[in-house]
VMD Tcl script that builds the backbone (N, CA, C; Angstrom):
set m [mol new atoms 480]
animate dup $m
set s [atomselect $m all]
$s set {name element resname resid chain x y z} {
  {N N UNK 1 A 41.962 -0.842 -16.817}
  {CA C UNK 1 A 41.539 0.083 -15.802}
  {C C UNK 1 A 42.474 1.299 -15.828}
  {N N UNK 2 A 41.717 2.287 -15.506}
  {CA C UNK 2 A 42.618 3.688 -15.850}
  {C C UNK 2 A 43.363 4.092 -14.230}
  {N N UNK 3 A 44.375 4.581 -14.074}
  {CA C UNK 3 A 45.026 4.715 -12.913}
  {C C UNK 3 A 45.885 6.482 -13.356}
  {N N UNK 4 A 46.491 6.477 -11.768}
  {CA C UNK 4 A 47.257 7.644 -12.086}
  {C C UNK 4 A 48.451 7.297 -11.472}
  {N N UNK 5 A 49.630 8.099 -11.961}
  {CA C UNK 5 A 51.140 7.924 -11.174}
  {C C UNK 5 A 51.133 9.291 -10.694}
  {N N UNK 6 A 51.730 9.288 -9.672}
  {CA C UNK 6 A 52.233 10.594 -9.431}
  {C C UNK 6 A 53.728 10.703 -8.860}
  {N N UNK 7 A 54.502 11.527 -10.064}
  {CA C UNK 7 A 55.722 11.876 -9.917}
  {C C UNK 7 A 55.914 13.092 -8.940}
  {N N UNK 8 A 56.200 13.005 -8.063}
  {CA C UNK 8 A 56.518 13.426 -7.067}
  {C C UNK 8 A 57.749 15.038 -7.155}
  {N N UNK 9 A 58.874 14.525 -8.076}
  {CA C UNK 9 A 59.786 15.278 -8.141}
  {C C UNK 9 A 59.115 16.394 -9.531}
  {N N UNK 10 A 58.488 16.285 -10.380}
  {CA C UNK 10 A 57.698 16.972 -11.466}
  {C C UNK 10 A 56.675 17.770 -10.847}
  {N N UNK 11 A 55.950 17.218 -9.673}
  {CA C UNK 11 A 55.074 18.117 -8.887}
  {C C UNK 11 A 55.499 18.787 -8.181}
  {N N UNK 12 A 56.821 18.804 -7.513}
  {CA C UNK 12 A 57.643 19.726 -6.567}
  {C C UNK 12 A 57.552 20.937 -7.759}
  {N N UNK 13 A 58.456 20.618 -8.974}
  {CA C UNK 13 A 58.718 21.338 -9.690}
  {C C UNK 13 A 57.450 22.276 -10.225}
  {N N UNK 14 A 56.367 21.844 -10.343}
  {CA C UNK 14 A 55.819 22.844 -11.058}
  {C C UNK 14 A 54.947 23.354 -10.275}
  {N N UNK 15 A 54.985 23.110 -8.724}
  {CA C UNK 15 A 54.164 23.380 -7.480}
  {C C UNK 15 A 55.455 24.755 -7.924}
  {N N UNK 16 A 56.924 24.887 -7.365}
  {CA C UNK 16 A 57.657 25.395 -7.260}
  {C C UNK 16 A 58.088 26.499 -8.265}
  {N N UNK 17 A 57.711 26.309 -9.347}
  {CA C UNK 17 A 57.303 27.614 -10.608}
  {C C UNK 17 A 56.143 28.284 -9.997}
  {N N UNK 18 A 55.383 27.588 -10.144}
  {CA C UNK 18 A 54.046 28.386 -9.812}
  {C C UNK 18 A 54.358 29.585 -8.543}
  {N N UNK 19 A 54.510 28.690 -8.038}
  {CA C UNK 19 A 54.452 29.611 -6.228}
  {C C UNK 19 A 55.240 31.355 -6.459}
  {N N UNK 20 A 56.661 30.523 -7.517}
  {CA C UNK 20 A 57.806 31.902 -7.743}
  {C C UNK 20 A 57.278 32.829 -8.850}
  {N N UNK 21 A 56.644 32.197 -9.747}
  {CA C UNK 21 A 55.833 33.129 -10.888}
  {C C UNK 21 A 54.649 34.327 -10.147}
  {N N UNK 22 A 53.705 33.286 -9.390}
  {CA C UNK 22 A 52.742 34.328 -8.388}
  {C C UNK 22 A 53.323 35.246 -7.390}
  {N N UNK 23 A 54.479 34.627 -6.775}
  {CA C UNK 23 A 55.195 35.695 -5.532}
  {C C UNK 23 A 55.490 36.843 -6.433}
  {N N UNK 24 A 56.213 36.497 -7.526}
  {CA C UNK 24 A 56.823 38.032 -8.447}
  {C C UNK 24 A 55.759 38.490 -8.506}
  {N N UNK 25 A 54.431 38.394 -9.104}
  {CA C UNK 25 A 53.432 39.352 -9.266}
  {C C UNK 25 A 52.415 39.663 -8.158}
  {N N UNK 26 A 53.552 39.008 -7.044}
  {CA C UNK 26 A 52.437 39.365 -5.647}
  {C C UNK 26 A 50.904 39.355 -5.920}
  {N N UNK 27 A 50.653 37.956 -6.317}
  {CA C UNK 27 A 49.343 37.301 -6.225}
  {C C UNK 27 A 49.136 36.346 -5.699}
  {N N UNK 28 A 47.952 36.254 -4.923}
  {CA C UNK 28 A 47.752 35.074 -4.312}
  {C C UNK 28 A 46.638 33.738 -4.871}
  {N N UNK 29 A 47.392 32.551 -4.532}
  {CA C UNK 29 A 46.795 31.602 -5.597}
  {C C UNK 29 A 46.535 30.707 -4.791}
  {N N UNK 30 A 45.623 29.410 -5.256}
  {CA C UNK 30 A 45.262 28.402 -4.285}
  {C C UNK 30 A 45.213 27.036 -5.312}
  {N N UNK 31 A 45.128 26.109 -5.018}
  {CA C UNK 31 A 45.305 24.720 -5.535}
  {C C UNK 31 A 43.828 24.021 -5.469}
  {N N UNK 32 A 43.146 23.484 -6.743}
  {CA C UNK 32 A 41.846 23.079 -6.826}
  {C C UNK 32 A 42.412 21.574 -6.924}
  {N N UNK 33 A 41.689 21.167 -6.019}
  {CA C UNK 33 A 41.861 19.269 -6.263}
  {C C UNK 33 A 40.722 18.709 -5.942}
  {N N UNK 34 A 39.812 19.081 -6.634}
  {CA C UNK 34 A 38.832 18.385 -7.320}
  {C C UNK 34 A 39.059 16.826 -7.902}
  {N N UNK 35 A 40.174 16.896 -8.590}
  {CA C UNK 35 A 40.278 16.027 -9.455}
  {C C UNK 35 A 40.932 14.623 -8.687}
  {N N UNK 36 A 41.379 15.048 -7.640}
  {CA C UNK 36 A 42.448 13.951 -6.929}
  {C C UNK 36 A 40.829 12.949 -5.813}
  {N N UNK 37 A 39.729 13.588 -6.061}
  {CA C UNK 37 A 38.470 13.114 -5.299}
  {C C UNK 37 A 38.734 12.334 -3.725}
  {N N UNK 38 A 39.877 13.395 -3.119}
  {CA C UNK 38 A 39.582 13.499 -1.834}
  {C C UNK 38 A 40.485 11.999 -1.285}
  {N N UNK 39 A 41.357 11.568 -2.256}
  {CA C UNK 39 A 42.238 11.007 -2.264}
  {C C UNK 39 A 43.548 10.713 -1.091}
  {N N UNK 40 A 43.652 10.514 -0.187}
  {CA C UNK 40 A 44.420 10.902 1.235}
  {C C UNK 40 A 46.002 10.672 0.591}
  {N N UNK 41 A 46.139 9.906 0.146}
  {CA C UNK 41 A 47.744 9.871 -0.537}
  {C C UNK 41 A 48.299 10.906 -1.439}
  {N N UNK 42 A 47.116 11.242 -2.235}
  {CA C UNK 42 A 47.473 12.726 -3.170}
  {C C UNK 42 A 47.410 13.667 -2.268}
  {N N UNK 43 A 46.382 13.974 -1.579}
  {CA C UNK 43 A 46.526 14.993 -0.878}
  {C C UNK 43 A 47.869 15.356 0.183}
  {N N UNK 44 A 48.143 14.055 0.711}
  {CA C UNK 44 A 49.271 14.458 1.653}
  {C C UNK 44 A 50.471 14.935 0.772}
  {N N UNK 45 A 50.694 14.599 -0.401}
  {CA C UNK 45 A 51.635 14.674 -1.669}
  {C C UNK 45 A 51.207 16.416 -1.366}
  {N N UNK 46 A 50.456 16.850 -2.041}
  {CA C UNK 46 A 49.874 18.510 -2.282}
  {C C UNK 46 A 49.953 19.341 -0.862}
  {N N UNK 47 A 49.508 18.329 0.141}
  {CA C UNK 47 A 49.611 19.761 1.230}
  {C C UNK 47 A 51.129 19.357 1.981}
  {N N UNK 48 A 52.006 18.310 1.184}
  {CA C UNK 48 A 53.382 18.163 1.604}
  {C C UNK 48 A 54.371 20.086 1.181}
  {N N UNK 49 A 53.662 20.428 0.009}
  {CA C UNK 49 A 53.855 21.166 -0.796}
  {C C UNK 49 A 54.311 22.925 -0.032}
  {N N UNK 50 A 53.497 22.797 1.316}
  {CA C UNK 50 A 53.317 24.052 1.597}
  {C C UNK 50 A 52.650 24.950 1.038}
  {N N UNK 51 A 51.130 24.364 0.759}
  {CA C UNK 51 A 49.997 25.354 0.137}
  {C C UNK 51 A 49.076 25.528 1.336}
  {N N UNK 52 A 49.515 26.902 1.106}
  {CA C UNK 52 A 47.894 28.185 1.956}
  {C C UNK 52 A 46.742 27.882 1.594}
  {N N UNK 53 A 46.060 27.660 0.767}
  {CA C UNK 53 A 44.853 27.460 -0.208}
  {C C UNK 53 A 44.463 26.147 -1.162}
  {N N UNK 54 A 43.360 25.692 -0.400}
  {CA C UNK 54 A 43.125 24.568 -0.871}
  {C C UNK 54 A 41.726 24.846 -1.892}
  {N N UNK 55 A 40.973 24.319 -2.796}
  {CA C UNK 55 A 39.687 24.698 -3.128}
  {C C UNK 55 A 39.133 23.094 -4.128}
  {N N UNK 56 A 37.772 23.364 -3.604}
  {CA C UNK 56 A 37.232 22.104 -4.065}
  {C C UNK 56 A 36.016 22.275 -3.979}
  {N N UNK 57 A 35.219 21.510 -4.959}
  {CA C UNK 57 A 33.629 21.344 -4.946}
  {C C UNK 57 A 33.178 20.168 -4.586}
  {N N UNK 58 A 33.709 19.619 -3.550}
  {CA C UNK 58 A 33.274 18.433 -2.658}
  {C C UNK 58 A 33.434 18.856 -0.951}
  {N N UNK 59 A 32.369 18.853 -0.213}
  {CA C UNK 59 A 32.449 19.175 0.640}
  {C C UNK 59 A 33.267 17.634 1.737}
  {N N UNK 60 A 33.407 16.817 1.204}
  {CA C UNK 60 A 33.793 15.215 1.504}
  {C C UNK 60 A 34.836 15.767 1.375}
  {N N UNK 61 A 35.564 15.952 0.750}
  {CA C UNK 61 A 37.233 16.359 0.185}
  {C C UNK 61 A 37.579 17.568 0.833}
  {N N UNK 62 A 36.961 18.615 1.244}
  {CA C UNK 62 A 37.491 20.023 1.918}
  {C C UNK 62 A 37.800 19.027 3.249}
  {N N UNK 63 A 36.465 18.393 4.004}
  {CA C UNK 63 A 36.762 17.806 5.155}
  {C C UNK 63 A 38.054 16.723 5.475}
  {N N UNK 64 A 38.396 15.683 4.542}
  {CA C UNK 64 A 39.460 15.191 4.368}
  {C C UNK 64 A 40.872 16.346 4.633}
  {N N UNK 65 A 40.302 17.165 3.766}
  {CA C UNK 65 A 42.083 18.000 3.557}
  {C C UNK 65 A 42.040 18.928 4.838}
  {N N UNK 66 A 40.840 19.501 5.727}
  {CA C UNK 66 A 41.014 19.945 7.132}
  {C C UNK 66 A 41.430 18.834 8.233}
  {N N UNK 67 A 41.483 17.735 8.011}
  {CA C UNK 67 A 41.640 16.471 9.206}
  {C C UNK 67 A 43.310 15.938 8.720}
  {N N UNK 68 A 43.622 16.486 7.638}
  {CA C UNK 68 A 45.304 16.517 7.607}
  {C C UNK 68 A 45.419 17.792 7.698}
  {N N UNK 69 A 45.349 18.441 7.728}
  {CA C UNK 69 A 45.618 20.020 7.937}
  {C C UNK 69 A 44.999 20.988 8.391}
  {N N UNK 70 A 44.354 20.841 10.096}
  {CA C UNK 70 A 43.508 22.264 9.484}
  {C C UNK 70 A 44.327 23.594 9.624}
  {N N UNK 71 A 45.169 23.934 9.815}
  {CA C UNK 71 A 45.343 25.605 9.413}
  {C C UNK 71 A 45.483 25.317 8.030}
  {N N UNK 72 A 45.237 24.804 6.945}
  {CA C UNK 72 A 45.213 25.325 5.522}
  {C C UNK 72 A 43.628 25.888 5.205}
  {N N UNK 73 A 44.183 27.036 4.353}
  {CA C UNK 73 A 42.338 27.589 4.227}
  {C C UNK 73 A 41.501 26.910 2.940}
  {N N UNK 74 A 40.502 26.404 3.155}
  {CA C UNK 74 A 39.599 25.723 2.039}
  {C C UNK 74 A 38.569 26.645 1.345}
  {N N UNK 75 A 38.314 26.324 0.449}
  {CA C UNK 75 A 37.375 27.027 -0.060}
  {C C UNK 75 A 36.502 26.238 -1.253}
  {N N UNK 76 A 35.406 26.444 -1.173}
  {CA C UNK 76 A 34.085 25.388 -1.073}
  {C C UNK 76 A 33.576 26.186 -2.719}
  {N N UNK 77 A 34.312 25.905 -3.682}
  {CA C UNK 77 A 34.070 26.232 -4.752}
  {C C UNK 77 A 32.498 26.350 -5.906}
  {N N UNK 78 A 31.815 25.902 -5.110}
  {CA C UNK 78 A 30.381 25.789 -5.851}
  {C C UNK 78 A 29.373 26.417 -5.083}
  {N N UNK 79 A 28.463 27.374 -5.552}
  {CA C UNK 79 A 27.694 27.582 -4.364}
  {C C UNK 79 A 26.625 26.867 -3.690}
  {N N UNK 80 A 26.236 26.659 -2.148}
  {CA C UNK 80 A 26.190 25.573 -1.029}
  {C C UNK 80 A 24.677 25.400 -1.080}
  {N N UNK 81 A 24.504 24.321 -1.194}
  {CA C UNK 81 A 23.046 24.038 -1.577}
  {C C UNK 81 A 22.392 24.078 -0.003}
  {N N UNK 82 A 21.129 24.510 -0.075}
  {CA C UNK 82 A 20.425 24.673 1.351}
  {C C UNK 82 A 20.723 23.866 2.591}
  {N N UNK 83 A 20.677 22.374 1.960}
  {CA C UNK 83 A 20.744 21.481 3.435}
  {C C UNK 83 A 22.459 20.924 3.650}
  {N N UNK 84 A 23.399 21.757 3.164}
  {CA C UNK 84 A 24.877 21.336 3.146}
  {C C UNK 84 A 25.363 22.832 4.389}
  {N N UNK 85 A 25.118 23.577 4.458}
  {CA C UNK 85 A 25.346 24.597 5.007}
  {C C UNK 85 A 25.906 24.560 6.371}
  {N N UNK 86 A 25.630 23.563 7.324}
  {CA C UNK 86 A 26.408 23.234 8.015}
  {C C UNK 86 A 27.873 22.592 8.214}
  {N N UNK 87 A 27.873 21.905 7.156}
  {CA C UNK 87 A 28.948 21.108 6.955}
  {C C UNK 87 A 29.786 22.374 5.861}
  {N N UNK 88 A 29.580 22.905 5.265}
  {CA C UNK 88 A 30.051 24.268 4.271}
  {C C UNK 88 A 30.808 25.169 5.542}
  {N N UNK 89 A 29.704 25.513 6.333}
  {CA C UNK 89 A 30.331 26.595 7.806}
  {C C UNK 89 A 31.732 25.670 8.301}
  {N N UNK 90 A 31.756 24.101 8.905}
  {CA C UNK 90 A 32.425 23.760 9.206}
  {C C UNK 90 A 33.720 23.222 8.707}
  {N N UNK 91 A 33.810 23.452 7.227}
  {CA C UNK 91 A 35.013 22.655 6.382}
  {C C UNK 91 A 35.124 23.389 5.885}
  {N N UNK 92 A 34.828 24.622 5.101}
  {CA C UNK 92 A 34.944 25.960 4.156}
  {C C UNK 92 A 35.501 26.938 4.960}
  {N N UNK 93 A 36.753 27.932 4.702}
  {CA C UNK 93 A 36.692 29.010 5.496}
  {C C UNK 93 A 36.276 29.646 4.642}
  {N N UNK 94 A 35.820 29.997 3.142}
  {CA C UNK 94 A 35.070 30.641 2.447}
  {C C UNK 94 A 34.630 29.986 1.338}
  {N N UNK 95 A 33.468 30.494 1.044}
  {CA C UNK 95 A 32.331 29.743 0.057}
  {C C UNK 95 A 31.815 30.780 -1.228}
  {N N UNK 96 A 31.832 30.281 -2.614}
  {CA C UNK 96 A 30.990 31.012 -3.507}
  {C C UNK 96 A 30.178 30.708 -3.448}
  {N N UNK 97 A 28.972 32.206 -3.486}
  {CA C UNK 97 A 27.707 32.390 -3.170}
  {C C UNK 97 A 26.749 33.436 -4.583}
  {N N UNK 98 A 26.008 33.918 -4.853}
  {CA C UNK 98 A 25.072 34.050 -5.490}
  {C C UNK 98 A 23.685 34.692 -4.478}
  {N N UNK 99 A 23.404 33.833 -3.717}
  {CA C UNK 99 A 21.644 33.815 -3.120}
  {C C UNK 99 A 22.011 34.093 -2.114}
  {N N UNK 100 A 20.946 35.336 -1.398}
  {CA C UNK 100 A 21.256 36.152 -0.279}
  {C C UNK 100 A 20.425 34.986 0.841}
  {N N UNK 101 A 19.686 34.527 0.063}
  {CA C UNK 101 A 19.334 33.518 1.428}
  {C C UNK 101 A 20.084 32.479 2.073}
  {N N UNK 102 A 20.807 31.980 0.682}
  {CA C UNK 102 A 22.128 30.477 1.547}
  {C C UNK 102 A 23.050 31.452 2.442}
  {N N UNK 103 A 23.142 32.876 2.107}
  {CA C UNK 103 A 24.078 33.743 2.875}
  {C C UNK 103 A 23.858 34.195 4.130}
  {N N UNK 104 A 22.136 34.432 4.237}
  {CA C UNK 104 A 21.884 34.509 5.477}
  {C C UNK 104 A 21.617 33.159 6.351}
  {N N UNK 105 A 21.513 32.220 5.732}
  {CA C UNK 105 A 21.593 30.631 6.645}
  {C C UNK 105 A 23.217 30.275 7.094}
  {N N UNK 106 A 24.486 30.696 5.810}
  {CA C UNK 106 A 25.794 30.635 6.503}
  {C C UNK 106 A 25.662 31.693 7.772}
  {N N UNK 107 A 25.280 32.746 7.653}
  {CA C UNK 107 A 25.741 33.914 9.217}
  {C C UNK 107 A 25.089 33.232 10.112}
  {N N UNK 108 A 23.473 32.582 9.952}
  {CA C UNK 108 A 23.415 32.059 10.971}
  {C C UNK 108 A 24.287 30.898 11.484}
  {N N UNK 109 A 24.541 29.850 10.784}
  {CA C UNK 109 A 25.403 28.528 11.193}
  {C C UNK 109 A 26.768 29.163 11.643}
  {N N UNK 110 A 27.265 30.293 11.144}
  {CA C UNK 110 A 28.671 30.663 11.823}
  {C C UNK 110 A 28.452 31.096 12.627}
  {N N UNK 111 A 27.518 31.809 13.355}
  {CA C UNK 111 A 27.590 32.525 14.797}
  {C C UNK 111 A 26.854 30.790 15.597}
  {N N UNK 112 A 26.109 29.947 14.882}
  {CA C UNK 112 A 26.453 28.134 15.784}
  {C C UNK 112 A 27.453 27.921 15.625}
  {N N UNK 113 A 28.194 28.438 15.316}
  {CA C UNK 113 A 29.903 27.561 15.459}
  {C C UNK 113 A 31.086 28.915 15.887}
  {N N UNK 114 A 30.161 29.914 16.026}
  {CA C UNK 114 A 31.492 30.946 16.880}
  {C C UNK 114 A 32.449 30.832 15.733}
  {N N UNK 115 A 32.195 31.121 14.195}
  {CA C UNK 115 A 33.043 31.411 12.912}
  {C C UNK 115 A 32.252 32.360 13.025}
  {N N UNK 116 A 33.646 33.096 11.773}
  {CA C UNK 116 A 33.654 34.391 11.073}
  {C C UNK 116 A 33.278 32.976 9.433}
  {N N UNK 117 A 32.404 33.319 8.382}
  {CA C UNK 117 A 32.476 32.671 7.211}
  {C C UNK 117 A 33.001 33.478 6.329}
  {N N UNK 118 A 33.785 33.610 5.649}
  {CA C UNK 118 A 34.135 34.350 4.217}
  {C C UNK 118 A 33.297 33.516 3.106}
  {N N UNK 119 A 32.703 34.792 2.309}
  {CA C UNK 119 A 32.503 34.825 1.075}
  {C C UNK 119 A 32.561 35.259 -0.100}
  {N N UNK 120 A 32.857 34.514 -1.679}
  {CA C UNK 120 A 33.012 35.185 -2.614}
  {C C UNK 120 A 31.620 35.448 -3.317}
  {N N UNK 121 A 31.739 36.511 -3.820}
  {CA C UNK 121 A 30.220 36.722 -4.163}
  {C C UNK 121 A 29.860 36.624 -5.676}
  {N N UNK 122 A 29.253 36.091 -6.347}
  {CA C UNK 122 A 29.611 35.392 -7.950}
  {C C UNK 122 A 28.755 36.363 -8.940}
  {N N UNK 123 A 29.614 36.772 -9.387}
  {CA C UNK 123 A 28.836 37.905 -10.638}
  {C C UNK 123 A 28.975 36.824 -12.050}
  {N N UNK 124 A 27.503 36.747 -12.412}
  {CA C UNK 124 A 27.015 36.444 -13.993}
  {C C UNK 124 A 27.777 37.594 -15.029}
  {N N UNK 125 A 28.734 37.094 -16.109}
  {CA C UNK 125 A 29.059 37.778 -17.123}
  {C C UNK 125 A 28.209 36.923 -18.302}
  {N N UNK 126 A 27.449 36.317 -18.872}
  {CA C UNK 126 A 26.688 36.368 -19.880}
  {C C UNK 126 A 26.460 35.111 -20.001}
  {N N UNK 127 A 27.461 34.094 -19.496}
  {CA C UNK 127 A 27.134 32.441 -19.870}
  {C C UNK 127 A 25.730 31.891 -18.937}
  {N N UNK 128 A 25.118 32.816 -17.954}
  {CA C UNK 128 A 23.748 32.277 -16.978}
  {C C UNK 128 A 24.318 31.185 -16.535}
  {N N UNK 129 A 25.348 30.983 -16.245}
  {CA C UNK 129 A 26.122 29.453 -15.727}
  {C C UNK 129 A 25.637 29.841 -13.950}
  {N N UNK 130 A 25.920 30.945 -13.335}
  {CA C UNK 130 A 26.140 31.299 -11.962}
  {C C UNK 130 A 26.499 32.651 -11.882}
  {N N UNK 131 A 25.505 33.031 -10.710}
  {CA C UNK 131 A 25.988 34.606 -10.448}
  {C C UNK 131 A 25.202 35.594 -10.628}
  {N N UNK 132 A 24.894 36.323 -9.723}
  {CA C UNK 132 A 24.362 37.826 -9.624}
  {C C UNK 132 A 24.301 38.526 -10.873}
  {N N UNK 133 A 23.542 39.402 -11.627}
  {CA C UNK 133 A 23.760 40.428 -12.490}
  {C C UNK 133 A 24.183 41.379 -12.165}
  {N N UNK 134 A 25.644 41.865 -12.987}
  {CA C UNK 134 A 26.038 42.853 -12.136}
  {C C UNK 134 A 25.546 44.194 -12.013}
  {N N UNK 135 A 24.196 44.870 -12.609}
  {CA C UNK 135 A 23.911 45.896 -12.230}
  {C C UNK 135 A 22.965 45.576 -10.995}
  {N N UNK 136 A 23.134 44.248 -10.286}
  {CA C UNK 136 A 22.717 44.197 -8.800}
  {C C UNK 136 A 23.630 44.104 -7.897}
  {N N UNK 137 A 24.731 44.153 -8.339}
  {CA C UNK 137 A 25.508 43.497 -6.919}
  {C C UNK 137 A 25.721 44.550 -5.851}
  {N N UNK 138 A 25.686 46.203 -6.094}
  {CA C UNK 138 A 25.180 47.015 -5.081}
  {C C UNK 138 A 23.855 46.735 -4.195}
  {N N UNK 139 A 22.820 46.403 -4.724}
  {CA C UNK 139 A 21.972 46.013 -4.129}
  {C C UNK 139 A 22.028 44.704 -3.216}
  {N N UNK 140 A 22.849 43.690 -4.092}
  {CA C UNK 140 A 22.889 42.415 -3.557}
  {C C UNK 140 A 23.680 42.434 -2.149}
  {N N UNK 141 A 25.082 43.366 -2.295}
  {CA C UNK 141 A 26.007 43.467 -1.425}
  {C C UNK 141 A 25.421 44.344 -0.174}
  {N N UNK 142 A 24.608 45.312 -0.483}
  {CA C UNK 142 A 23.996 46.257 0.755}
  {C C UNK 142 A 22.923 45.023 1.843}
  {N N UNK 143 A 22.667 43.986 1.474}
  {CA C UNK 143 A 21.269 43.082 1.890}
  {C C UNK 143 A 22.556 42.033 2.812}
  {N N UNK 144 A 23.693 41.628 2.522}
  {CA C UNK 144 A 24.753 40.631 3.221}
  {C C UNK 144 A 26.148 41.891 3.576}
  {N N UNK 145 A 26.009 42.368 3.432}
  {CA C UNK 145 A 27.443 43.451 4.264}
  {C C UNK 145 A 27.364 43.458 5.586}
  {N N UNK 146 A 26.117 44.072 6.843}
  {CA C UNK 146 A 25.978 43.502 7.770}
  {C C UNK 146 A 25.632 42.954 8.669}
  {N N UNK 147 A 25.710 41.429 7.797}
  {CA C UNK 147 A 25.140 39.803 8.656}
  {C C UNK 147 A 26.363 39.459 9.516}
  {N N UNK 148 A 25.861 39.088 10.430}
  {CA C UNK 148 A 26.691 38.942 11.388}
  {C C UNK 148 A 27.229 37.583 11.107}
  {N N UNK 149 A 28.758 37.280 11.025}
  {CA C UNK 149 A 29.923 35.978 11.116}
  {C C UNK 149 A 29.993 35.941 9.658}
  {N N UNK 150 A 29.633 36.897 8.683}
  {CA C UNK 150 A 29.780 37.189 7.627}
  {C C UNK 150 A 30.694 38.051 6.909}
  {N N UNK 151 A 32.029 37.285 6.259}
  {CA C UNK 151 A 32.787 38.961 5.332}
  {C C UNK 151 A 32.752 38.278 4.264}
  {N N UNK 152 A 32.494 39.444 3.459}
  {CA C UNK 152 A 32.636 39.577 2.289}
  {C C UNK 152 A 34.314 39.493 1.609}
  {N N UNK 153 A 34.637 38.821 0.933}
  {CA C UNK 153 A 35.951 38.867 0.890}
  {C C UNK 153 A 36.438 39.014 -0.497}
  {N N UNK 154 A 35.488 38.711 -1.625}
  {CA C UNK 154 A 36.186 38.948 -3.369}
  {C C UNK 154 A 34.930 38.812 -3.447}
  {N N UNK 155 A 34.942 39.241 -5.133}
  {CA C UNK 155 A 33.697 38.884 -6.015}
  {C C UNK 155 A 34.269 38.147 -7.259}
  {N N UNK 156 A 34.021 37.428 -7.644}
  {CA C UNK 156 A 34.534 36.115 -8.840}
  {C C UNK 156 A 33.459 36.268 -9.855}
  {N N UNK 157 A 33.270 35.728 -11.091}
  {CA C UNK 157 A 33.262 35.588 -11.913}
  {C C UNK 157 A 33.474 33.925 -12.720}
  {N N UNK 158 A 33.034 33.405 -13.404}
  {CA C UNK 158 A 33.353 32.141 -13.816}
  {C C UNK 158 A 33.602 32.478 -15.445}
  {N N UNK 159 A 35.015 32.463 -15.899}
  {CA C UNK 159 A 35.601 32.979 -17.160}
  {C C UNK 159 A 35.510 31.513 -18.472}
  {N N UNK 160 A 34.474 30.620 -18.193}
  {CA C UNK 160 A 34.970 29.424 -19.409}
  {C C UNK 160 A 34.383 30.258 -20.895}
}
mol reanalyze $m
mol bondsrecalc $m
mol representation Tube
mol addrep $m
């Protein structure tokens, strides 16, 4: 059976590069734990860490890591399939998006929950994996700019 260890003093350490490598270039970065699948022992390990930014494509796992933490900000890495959108408003403080319609169903669910939602808005560079074409995203961005409990906050890209 396959298992994991986790060294504790090796993760300080390279939690602790990271953080000083991004501060010098005054960038801001966030921690994907996807992989730890919402794990309560890893996680308390990671948000022992003093991370701002959590991100994951399990909406099970954002909710876990808000019920040990909620002032850490989550972010709901996949964009939110129609009937998740509630639970996205309530465990996501921002979500990648694509479709102006899941965008206008988040403004509505955030003004039901008295949130502001942040979103990243996903531009297609050539793989058709996800994302807007970008000779729309003027168009795309003029149709969600102003929905109400809605900001716009980056536009991403998926680089594999």
């Amino acid at each position: 059976m396959a298992y994991l260890t986790l060294n504790r003093k090796k993760l300080k350490q390279n939690y602790d590069f990271l953080d000083q490598l991004f501060q010098d270039g005054e960038i801001d970065w966030a921690i994907v734990t996807k992989l730890l699948c919402g794990n309560e022992a890893y996680l308390k390990e990671v948000l022992s860490l003093g991370i701002k930014e959590v991100c994951d494509s399990r909406i099970s796992n954002l909710a876990k890591i808000k019920e040990l933490n909620p002032e850490v900000q989550t972010v709901y890495i996949k964009p939110p399939a129609k009937g998740s959108v509630e639970e996205v408003v309530r465990y996501a403080d921002v979500s990648f998006n694509s479709e102006t319609s899941t965008i206008h169903m988040l403004s509505e669910e955030a003004q039901r929950q008295g949130k502001t939602h942040r979103v990243t808005i996903m531009i297609e560079l050539g793989d058709l994996r996800e994302g807007i074409m970008g000779d729309h995203l003027i168009t795309f961005y003029e149709k969600i700019f102003e929905l109400p409990n809605i900001e716009v906050v980056a536009i991403g890209a998926n680089l594999n």
